[in-house]
ZAMARGU-4260 file (C-alpha; in steps of 0.2 Angstrom, whole numbers, plus 5000, padded with zeros to 4 digits):
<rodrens>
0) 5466/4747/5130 | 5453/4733/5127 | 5438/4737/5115 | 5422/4736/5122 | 5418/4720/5109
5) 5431/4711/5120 | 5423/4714/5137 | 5415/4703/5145 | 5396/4706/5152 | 5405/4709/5171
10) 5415/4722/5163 | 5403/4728/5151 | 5390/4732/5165 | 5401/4740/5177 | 5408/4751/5164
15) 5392/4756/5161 | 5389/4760/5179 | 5405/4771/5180 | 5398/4780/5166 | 5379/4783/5171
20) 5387/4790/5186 | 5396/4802/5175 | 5381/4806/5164 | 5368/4810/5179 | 5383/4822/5186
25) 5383/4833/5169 | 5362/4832/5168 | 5363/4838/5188 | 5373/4854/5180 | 5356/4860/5169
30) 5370/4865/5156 | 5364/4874/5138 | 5377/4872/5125 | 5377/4872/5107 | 5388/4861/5095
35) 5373/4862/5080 | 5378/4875/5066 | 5394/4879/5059 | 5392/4898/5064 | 5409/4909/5066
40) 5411/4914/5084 | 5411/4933/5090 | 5427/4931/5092 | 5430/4927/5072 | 5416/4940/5068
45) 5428/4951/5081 | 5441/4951/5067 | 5431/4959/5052 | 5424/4972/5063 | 5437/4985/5053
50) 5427/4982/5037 | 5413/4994/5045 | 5428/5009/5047 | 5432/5007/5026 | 5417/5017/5021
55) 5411/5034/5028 | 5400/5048/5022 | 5417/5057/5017 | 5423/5042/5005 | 5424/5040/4988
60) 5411/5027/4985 | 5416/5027/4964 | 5422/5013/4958 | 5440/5010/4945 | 5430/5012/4932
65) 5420/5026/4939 | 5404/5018/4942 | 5396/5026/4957 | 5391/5013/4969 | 5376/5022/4976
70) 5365/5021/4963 | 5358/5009/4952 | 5365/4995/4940 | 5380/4984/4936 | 5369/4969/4936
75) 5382/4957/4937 | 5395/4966/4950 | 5407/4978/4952 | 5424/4972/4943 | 5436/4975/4956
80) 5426/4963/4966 | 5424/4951/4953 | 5446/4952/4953 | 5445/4948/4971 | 5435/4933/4972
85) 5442/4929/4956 | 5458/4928/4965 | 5450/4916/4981 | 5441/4905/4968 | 5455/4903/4956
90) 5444/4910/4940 | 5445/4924/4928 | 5433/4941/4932 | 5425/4937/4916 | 5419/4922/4921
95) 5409/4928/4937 | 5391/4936/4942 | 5394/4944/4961 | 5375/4941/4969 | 5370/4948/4987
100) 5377/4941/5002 | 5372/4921/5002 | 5378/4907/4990 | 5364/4897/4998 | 5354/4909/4990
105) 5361/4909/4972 | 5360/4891/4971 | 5342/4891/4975 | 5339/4902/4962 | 5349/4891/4950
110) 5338/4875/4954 | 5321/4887/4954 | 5328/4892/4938 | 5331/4875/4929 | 5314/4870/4935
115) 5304/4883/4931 | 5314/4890/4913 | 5326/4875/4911 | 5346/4878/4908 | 5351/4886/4891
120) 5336/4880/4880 | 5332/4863/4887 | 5315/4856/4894 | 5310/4865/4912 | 5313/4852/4924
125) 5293/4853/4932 | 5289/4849/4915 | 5298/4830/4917 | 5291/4815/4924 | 5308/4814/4936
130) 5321/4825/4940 | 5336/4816/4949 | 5351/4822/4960 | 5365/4815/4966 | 5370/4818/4982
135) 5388/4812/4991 | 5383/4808/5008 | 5387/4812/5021 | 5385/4831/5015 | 5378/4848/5018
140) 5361/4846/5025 | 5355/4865/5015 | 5358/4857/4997 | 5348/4842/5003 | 5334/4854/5010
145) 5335/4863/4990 | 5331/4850/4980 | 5318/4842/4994 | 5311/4856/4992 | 5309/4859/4973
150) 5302/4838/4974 | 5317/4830/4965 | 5322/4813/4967 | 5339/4812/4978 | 5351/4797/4976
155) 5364/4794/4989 | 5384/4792/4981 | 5396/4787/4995 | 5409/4796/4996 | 5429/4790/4999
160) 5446/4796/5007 | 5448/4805/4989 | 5427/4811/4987 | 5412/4805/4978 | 5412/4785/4973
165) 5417/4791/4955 | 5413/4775/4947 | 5396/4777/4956 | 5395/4794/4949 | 5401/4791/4930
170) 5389/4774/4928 | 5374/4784/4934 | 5374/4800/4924 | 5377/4790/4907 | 5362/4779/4908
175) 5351/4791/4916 | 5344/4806/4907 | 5331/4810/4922 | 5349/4816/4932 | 5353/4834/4931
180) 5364/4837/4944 | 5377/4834/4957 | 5381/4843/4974 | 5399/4847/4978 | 5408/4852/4993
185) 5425/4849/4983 | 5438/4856/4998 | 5437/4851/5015 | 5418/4844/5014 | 5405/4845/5026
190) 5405/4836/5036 | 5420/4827/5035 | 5434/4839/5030 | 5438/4830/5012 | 5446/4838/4998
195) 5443/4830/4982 | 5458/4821/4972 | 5464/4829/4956 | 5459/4812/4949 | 5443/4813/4955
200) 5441/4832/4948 | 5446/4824/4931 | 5434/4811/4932 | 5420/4826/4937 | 5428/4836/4922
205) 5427/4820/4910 | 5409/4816/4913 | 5398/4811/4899 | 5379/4813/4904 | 5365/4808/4894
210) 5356/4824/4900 | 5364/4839/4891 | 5357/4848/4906 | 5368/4841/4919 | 5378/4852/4929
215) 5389/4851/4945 | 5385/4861/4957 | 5404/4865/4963 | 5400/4872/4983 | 5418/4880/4988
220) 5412/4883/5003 | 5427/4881/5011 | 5441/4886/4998 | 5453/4897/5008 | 5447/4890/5026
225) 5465/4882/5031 | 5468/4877/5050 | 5488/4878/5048 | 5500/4886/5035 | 5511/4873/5030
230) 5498/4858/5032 | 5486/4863/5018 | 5475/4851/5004 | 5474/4857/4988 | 5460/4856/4975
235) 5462/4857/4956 | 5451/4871/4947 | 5435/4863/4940 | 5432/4876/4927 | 5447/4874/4916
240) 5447/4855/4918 | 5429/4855/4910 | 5437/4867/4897 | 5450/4857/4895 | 5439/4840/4893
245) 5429/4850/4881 | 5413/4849/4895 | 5415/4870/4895 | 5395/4871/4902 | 5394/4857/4914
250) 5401/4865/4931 | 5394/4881/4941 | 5404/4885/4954 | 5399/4895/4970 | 5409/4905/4984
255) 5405/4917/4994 | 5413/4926/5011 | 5400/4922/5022 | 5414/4912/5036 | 5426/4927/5030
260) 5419/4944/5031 | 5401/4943/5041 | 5387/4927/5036 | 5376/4940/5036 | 5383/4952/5024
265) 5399/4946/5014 | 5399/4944/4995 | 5392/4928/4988 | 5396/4923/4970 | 5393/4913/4953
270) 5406/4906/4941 | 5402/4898/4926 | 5406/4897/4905 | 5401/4910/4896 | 5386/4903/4890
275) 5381/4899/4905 | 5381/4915/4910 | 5372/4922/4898 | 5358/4909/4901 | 5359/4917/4921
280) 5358/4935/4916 | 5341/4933/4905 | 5333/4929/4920 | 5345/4941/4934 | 5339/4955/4924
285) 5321/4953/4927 | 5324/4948/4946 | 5337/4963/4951 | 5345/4979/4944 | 5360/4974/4953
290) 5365/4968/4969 | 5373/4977/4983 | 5389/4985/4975 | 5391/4995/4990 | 5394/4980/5001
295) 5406/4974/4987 | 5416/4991/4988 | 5418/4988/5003 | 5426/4971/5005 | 5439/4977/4991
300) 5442/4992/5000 | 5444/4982/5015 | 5455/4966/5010 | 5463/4976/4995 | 5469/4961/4985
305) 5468/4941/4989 | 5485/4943/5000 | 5474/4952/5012 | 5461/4939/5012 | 5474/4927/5014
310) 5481/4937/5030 | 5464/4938/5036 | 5461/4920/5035 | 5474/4915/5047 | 5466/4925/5060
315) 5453/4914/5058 | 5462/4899/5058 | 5471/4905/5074 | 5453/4904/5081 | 5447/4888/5076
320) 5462/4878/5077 | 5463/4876/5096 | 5445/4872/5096 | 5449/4855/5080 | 5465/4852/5091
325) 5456/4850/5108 | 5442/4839/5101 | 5454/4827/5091 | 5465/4824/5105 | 5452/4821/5115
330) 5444/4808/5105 | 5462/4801/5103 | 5463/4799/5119 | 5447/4795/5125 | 5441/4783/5109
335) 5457/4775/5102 | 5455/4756/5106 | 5439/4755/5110 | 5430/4751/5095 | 5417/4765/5097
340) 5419/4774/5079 | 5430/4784/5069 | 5435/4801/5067 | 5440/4813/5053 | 5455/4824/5056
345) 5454/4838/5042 | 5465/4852/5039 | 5451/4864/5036 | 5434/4869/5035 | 5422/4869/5049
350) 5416/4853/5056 | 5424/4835/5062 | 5414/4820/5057 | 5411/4806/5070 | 5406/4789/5063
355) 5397/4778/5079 | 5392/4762/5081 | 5379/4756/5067 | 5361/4763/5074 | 5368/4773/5089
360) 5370/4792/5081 | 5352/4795/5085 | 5354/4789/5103 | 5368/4799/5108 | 5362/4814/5101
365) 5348/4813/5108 | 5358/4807/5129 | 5369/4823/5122 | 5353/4833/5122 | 5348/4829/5141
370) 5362/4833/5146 | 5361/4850/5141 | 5369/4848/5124 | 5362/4852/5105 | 5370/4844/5093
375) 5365/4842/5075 | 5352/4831/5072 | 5358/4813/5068 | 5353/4809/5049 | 5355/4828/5043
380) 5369/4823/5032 | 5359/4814/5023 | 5343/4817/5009 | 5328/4816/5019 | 5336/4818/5034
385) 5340/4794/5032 | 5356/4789/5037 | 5356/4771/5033 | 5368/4767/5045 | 5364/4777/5059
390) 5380/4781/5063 | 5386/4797/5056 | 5387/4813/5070 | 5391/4830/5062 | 5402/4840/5075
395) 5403/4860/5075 | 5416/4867/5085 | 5417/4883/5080 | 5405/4895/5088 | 5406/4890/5109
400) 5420/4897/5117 | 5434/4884/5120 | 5428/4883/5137 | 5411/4877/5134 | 5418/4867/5120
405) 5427/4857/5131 | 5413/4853/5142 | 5403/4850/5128 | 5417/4837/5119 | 5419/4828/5138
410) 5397/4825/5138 | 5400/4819/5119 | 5414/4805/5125 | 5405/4801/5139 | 5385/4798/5126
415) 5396/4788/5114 | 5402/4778/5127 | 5388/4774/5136 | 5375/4772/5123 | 5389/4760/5115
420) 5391/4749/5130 | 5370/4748/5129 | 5371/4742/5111 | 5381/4731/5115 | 5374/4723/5131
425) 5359/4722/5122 | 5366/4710/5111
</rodrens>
């Protein structure tokens, strides 16, 4: 197929023709579709609905140990849940804090905390000149919105096929003591589905900051969220490759089983060194006398060990993946050739990234909206909401139905297409 940047103006203008004519059809249709938020779909919220059946007034809400779950304490979480998200995260029990329902959540706190009380002993951050983050973009538009919020200074790291420019990474934090931290989404990243190399994870583990207040924030967001069985990218535990570089404090690492059980109210969790920890709980035990341990109970009691959670997860998997495949092969097909962007393909997680043309991601979001299609903003996987580039388009497939997501997917081809033949008859 010719790419557009070989048409000529003839050809160029009556492609564009063809494709106004196909747009103003999908406007005429007053559709409403959504394509914004990775949110689970009610038919992956469908598949957890047994979890409400685990606990009744006639069970045994006492824990192993024979803590009774009703009533107050156990400020750091029940242990047979610290086992089984333990087991999903790849980290001894010992080694974790189980917090309410949202990792979101626990990393606010741990940014409020460093600002507010500093991390084990060192300055409070709003008591610096300059607090700096790095941030791999494109990313996850909440972290971003975090560290906005608490006024710190974000710095953009590209990031590669194997995750953050390292070299980048490693240069910056040893000349800058005004750094303190680093967002992750080591295993299929959002947006673009990219799980981090071991290399890079020993580069991450090797680290030499000039802060001694540095920390990665280690996001698994996405750590058992496989579209396929025997297709599957796998990510080397950060916590004992910092033990084993001798940087034991310099990770914390969050999960939690919000695109497992319900986002609403799953289990969300800490881990970290242990004096790291102990740094957390001085201020957990003025915040909390404990989090929900009835709600932790109850996801043990329901996925009983991580071969459960494992079995669970390719029910989701089954969901999702029709929805990746349809979209990919649609862009295949419809995109191959023409010199209109690239396109992730990733084995997991919840988004596909679509690169477009250089300053055309805001102009085909917003076609895509007057067509009856929200999509995220352009730029929200970027600090301030700035891509430089303009080009990058953050694509959920997961909560329409396949149905509407097909629609949704043809009006996406047809606003990349059209605004790219604009740019370039412009030109």
């Amino acid at each position: 197929m010719k790419s557009y940047q070989e048409m000529t103006r003839e050809e160029l203008l009556q492609e564009k023709a063809q494709l106004e004519a196909e747009y103003r059809k999908y406007q005429m249709r007053e559709l409403q579709l959504d394509m914004s938020r990775g949110k689970p779909s009610t038919e992956q919220l469908d598949i957890s609905m047994g979890m409400m059946d685990v606990l009744s007034s006639a069970a045994d809400l006492t824990c192993e140990d024979g803590t009774d779950c009703r009533n107050y304490g156990v400020l750091d979480g029940i242990a047979e849940a610290k086992v089984l998200i333990g087991d999903m995260i790849e980290c001894p029990p010992e080694n974790i804090i189980i917090y309410g329902n949202s990792s979101l959540n626990i990393m606010y706190d741990t940014i409020s905390r460093s600002m507010t009380h500093g991390v084990m002993g060192s300055t409070p951050w709003c008591k610096l000149d300059k607090v700096k983050f790095l941030c791999p973009v494109p990313g996850y538009d909440r972290h971003f919105a975090i560290t906005e919020h608490f006024g710190i200074e974000m710095i953009n790291i590209p990031m590669l096929p194997t995750g953050p420019d390292m070299d980048m990474v490693e240069e910056l934090v040893a000349k800058d003591d005004a750094i303190k931290g680093i967002w992750c989404v080591p295993k299929y990243s959002n947006p673009q589905g990219i799980t981090y190399s071991d290399e890079t994870v020993r580069r991450f583990a090797r680290l030499k900051p000039a802060a001694k207040d540095f920390r990665i924030y280690w996001d698994n967001a996405y750590g058992v969220h496989h579209l396929y069985d025997d297709a599957q990218d796998q990510l080397i535990e950060i916590l004992a490759e910092c033990k084993a570089a001798g940087n034991p404090d310099m990770v914390y690492k969050f999960s939690s089983t919000s695109k497992i059980s319900f986002p609403g109210s799953g289990v969300a969790a800490i881990a970290t060194s242990a004096n790291n920890l102990e740094d957390i709980k001085k201020q957990l035990s003025v915040q909390t006398i404990g989090y929900d341990k009835v709600n932790q109970l109850r996801h043990v009691r329901y996925f009983k060990d991580i071969n459960g959670m494992v079995e669970h997860m390719r029910k989701h998997a089954d969901s999702l993946r029709p929805k990746f495949e349809m979209l990919l092969d649609l862009f295949e097909k419809e995109f191959t050739g023409l010199g209109v962007g690239e396109w992730f393909k990733p084995k997991g997680g919840y988004f596909i990234c679509f690169e477009a043309m250089e300053n055309c991601a805001k102009k085909i979001v917003s076609k895509a909206k007057k067509a009856g299609l929200v999509m995220t903003p352009a730029g929200a996987p970027f600090p301030y909401g700035k891509d430089p580039k303009d080009s990058v388009i953050r694509i959920a497939p997961s909560y329409p139905t396949l149905e509407d997501l097909t629609l949704a997917a043809k009006i996406f081809v047809v606003c990349v297409k059209l605004v790219s033949v604009e740019k370039l008859l412009e030109e």
